[in-house]
C-alpha positions as CSV (number, residue, x, y, z in Angstrom):
1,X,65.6,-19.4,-26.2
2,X,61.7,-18.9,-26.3
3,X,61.2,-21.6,-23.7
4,X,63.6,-19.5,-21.4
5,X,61.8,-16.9,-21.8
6,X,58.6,-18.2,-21.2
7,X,60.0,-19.5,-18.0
8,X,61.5,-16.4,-17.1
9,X,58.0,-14.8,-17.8
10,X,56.2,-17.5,-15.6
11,X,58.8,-16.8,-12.6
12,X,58.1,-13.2,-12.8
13,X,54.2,-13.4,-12.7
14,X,54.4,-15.7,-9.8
15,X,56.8,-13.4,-7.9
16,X,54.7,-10.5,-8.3
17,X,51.5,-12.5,-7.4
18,X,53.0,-13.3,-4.2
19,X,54.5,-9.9,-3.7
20,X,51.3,-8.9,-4.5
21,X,49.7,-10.7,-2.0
22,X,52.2,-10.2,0.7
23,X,51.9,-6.9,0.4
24,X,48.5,-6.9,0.8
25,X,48.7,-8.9,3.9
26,X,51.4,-6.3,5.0
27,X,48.5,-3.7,4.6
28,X,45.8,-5.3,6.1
29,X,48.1,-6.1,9.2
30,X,49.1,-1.9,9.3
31,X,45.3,-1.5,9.5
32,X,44.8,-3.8,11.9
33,X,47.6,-1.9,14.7
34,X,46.3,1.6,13.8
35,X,43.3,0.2,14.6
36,X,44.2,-1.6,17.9
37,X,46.3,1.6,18.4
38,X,43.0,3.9,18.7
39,X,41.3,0.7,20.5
40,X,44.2,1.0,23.3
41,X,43.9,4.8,23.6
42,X,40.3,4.7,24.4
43,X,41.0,2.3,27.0
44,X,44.0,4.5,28.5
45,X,41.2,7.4,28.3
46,X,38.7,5.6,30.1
47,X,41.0,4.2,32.7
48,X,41.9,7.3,32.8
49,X,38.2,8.9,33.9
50,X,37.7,5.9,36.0
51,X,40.5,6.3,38.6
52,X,39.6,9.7,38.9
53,X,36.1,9.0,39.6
54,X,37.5,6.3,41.9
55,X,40.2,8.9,43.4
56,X,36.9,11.9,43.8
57,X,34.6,9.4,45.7
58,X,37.6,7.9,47.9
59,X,38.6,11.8,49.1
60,X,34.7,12.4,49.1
61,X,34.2,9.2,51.8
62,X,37.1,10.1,53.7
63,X,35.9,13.9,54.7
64,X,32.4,11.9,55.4
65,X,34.5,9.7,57.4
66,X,36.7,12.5,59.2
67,X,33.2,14.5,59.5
68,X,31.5,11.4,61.8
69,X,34.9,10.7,63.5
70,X,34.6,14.6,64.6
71,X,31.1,14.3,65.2
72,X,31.5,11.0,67.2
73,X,34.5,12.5,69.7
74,X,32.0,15.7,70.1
75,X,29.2,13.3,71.4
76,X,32.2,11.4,73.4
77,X,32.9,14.5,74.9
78,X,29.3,15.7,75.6
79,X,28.5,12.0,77.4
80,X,31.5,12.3,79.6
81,X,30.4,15.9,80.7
82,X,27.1,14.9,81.3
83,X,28.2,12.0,83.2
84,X,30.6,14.3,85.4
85,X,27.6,16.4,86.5
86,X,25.6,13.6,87.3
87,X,27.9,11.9,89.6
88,X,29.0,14.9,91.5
C-alpha cells in the first residue's frame, strides 16, 4: 500500500511538472500573438499613411500634368495663329 502510494505521489508530481510547463509554454505563446498582434497593426497603420501619401502625390502629379497639357494646347494654339498670319 505505501509503495502505491508513493507511485501515485510520483505520477502526480510529474503531471503537474508538465502541466506546469505546458502551461507556461501556452503563456509565453499568448504573449508572443498579442505581441505580433500590435506588430501587424502598426504595419496596417503605416501602410495605411503610405498609400495616402502615395494617393496625395499621384492626384498632385496629375493636376501638374493636366496644368502642362493645358499649357501645351495654349502654345499649340498660339503657333498655329501665328503661323496663319504669317502665311496670309
Amino acid at each position: 500500500m505505501h509503495n502505491e502510494i508513493t507511485l501515485s505521489v510520483f505520477f502526480g508530481a510529474i503531471s503537474s511538472l508538465l502541466l506546469g510547463i505546458v502551461a507556461y509554454f501556452i503563456k509565453q505563446l499568448h504573449t508572443d500573438f498579442k505581441s505580433m498582434e500590435k506588430d501587424i497593426s502598426e504595419v496596417k497603420t503605416m501602410a495605411l499613411v503610405i498609400k495616402t501619401e502615395f494617393k496625395n502625390t499621384y492626384d498632385l502629379l496629375n493636376q501638374k500634368v493636366e496644368y502642362l497639357e493645358q499649357r501645351i494646347n495654349k502654345i499649340e494654339l498660339n503657333q498655329i495663329k501665328h503661323s496663319d498670319h504669317e502665311s496670309r
